[in-house]
C-alpha positions in Angstrom: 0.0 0.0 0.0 1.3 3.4 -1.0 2.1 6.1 1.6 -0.5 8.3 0.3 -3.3 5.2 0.9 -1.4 4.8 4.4 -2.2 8.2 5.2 -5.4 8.4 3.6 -6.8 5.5 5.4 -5.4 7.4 8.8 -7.0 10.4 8.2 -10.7 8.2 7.2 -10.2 6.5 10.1 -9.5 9.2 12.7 -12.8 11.3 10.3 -14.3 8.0 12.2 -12.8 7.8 15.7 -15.8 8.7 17.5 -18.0 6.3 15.5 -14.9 3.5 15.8 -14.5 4.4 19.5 -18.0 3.1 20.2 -17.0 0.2 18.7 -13.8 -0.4 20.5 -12.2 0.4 16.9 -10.3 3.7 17.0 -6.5 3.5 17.9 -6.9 6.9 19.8 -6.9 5.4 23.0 -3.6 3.5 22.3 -2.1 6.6 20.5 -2.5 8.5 23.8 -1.0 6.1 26.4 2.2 5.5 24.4 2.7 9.0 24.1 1.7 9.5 27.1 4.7 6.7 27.9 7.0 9.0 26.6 10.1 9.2 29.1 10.3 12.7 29.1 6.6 13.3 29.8 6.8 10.8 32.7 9.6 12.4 34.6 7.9 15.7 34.0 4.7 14.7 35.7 6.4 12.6 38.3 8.4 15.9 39.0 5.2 18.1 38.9 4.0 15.7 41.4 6.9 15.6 43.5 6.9 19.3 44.0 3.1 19.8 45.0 4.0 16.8 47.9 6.5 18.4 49.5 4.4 21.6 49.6 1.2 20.2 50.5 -2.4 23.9 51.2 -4.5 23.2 52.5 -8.6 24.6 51.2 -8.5 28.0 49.5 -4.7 28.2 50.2 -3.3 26.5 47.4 -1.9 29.5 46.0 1.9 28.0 45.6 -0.1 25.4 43.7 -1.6 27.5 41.7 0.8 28.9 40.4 2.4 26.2 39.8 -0.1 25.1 37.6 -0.5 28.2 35.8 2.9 28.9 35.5 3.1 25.0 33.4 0.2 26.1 31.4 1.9 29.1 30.3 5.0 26.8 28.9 2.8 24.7 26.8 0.5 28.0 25.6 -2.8 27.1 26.9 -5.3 29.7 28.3 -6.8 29.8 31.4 -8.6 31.9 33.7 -8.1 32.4 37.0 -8.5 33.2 39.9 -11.8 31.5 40.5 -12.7 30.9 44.1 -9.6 32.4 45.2 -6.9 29.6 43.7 -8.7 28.0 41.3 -8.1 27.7 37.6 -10.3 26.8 34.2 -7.6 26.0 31.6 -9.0 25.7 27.6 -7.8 23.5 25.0 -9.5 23.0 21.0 -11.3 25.1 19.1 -13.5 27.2 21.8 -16.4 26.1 20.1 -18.8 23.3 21.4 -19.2 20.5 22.8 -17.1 21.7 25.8 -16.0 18.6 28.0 -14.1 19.3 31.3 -11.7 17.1 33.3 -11.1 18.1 37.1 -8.6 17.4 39.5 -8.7 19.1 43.3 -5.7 20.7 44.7 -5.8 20.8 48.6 -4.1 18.9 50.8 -5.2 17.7 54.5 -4.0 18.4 57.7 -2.4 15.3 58.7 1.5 14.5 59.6 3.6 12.5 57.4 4.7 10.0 59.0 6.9 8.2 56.6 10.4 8.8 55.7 11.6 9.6 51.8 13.0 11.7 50.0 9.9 14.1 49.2 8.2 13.8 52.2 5.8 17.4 53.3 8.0 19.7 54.4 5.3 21.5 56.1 4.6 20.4 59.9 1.2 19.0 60.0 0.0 18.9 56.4 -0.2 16.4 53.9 -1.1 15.2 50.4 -3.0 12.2 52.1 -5.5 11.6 49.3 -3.6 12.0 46.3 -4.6 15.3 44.9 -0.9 16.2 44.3 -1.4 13.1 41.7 -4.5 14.7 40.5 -3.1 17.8 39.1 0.1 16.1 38.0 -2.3 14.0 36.1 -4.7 17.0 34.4 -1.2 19.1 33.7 -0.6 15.8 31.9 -3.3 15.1 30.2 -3.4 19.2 29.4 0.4 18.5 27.2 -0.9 16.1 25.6 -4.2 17.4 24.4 -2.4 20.6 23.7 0.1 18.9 21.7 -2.9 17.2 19.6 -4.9 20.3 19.8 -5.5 20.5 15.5 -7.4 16.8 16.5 -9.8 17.9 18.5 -13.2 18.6 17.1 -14.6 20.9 20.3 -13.0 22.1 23.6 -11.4 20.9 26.5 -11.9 22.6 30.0 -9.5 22.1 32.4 -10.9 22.8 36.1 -8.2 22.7 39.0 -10.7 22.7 41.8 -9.6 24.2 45.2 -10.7 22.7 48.5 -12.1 19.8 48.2 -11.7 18.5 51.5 -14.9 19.9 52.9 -14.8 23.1 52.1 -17.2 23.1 49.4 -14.5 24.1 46.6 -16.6 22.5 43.8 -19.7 24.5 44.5 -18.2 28.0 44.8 -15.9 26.8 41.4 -19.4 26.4 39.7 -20.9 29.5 41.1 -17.9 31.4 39.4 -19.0 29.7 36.2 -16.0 26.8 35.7 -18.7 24.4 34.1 -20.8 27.6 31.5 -21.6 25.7 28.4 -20.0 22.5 29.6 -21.4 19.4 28.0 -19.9 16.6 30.0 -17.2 16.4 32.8 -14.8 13.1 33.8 -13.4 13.3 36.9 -10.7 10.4 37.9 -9.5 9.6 41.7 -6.4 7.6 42.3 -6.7 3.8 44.3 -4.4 2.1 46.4 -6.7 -0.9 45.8 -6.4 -1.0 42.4 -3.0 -2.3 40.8 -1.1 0.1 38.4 -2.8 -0.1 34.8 -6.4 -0.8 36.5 -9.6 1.3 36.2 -12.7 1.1 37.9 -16.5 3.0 38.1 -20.2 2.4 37.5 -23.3 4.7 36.3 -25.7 5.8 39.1 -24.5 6.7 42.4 -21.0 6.1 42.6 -20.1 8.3 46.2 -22.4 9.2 49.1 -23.9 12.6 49.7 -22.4 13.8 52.9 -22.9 16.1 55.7 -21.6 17.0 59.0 -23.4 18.0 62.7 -22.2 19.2 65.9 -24.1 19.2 69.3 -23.7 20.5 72.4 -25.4 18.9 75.3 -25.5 20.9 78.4 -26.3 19.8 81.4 -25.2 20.7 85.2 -21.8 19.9 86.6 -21.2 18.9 89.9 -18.9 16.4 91.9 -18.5 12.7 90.9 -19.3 11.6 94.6 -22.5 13.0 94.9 -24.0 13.3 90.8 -27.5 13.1 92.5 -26.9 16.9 92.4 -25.7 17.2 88.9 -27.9 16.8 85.5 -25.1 14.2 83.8 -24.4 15.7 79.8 -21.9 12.7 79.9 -24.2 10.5 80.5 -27.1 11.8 78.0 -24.3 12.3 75.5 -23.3 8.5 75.5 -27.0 7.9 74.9 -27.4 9.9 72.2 -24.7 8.2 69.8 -26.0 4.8 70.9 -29.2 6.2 69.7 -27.6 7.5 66.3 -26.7 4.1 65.6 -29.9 2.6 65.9 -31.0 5.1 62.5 -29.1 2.9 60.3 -29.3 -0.9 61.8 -33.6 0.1 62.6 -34.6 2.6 60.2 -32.9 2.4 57.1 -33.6 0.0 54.4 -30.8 -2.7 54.0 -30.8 -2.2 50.2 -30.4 2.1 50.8 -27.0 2.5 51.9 -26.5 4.8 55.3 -24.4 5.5 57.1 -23.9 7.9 60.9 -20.3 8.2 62.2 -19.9 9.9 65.6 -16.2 11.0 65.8 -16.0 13.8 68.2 -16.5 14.1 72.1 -15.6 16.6 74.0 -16.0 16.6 77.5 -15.3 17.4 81.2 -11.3 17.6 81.8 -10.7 15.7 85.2 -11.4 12.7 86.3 -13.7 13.7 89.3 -15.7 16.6 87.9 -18.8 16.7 85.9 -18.7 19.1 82.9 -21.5 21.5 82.9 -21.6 20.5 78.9 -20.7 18.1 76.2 -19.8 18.9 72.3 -20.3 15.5 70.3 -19.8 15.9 66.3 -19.4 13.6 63.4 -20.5 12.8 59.7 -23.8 11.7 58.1 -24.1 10.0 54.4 -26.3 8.2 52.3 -26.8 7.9 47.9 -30.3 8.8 47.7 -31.1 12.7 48.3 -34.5 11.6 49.8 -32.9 9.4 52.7 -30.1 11.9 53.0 -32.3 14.7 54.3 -34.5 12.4 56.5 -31.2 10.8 58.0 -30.6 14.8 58.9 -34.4 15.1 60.4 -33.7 12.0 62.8 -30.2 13.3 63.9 -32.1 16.5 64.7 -34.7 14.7 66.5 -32.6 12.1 68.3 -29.9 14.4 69.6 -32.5 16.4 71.2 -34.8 14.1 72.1 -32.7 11.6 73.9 -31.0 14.6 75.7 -34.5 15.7 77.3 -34.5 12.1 78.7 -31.6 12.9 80.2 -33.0 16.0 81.5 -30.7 17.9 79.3 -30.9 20.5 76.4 -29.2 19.9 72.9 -28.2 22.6 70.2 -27.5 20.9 66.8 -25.4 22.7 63.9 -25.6 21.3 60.5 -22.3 23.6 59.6 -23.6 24.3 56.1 -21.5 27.4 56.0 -18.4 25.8 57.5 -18.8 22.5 55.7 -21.8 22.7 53.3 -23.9 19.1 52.1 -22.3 17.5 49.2 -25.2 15.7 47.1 -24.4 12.2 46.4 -22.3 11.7 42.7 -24.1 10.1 40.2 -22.5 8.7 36.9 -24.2 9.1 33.6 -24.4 6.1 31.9 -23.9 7.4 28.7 -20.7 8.9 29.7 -20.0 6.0 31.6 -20.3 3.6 29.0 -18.3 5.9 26.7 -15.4 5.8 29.5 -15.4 1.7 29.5 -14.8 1.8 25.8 -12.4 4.4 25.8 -10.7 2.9 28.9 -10.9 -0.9 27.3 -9.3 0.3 23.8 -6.6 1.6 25.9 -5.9 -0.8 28.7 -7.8 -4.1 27.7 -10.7 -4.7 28.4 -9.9 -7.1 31.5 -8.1 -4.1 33.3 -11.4 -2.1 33.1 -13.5 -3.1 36.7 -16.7 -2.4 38.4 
């Protein structure tokens, strides 16, 4: 076959790709990940990577990060705006014409100490990249070189949305307040899992990860000596009560089949051994998939909290924090898109390395 049928036959094929993609045809997919391969591409993201570790912000913070990011997307000429909720960025790759289809990746880190020793450990006391967000944005920055690299290929436009705060501080929202997702189409979002081996993918349509929420109570009571608590209204006591109680919303009121779940993981309370506290500040984390059973898991806290501290003989104030820490709805795949990623994702990996 002649060079000019070779490259004719290319070109018909790519005019094809997203026809051939649906039918596990197009060599896009394979294309990508060996240029993606590349040595020199690897050590760059691994570097990118690197640097964000060792220099782990926290929510709305991630300015060093930031710039980071904007300061890559200036060496491989793509436009962005920014700031959007105080760090973030929206980069833009194609023809700035529809369909517009996004990929995010979140920035922040948490505050938790690294505990293990290597060479590019944090070198900030008591923050971390715990969750692998540092991975996320060497991963988009990637994916950013490589699209820009094909950018003649692309038959629309790639957003790129670099997400601040993520870890509960409702970055996502306030991102697409500011407009990151106008005239978006579709958006793929990808999480890194120690689970998984290297090469492996997984996901499903529907509800993929629970909405979630967070309360705080404080249950007062009357303080008093330990020897004599006959003269003391216990919040102890009424406290311990209530997160027994809490537990009973899942194992007696939930359906089996509707996924729940309530976590107490803070108590606060009295500070010697001999003392009754006048007051008690309990506080944890509420989720569920369906919005329905989401909100009427938050009626029952509300009712339970209060309710078993009355039987107690005590009074509870309940916070929702929805400033501090607003409700995340629960993530729900399309199964369009979803279906789309399994073919992509089998062209390029094999089928077999594609998981549920």
């Amino acid at each position: 076959m002649s060079l000019f049928n070779w490259v004719s036959l290319g070109f018909f094929l790519y005019l094809l790709s997203p026809i051939l993609s649906l039918n596990g045809s197009s060599d896009i997919p394979s294309r990508f990940l060996n240029y993606a391969k590349k040595e020199e591409l690897f050590d760059w993201m691994v570097g990118v990577r690197r640097k964000i570790h060792e220099n782990p912000e926290l929510g709305f913070e991630e300015f060093e990060t930031s710039k980071l990011v904007r300061a890559e997307l200036d060496k491989i000429g793509v436009k962005y705006k920014h700031p959007l909720s105080v760090t973030g960025v929206v980069g833009f790759i194609g023809s700035g014409k529809p369909p517009f289809v996004a990929l995010r990746a979140d920035m922040d880190a948490l505050t938790m100490q690294e505990m293990v020793e290597w060479e590019y450990k944090s070198k900030v006391p008591g923050k971390m990249h715990a969750c692998g967000h540092d991975s996320h944005v060497a991963m988009l920055l990637g994916a950013a070189k490589i699209l820009q690299d094909h950018r003649e290929e692309l038959k629309g436009t790639v957003v790129l949305i670099f997400q601040p705060a993520e870890e509960g501080g409702g970055g996502a929202k306030k991102m697409i307040d500011e407009g990151a997702l106008e005239n978006v189409n579709a958006i793929f979002g990808l999480h890194v899992a120690n689970k998984l081996p290297i090469g492996e993918v997984a996901s499903r349509h529907g509800p993929l990860l629970a909405g979630s929420g967070f309360f705080e109570a404080v249950i007062s009571g009357k303080g008093g000596h330990a020897a004599i608590p006959q003269h003391s209204i216990d919040p102890i006591l009424a406290a311990s009560n209530v997160i027994v109680s809490l537990q009973h919303l899942v194992s007696r009121e939930a359906d089996p089949l509707d996924s729940q779940v309530v976590t107490v993981a803070k108590f606060q309370g009295g500070g010697a051994f001999n003392v009754i506290p006048d007051a008690v500040t309990i506080g944890g984390t509420f989720r569920a998939f369906l919005k329905e059973s989401f909100m009427q898991l938050k009626q029952r806290i509300e009712e339970v909290v209060t309710g078993q501290a009355a039987v107690q003989r005590c009074k509870a104030v309940i916070n929702f924090l929805e400033i501090e820490k607003p409700f995340f709805p629960p993530t729900i795949n399309d199964k369009y898109l979803h279906d789309y990623f399994r073919i992509v994702a089998s062209d390029m990996l094999g089928i077999d390395k594609v998981k549920d």
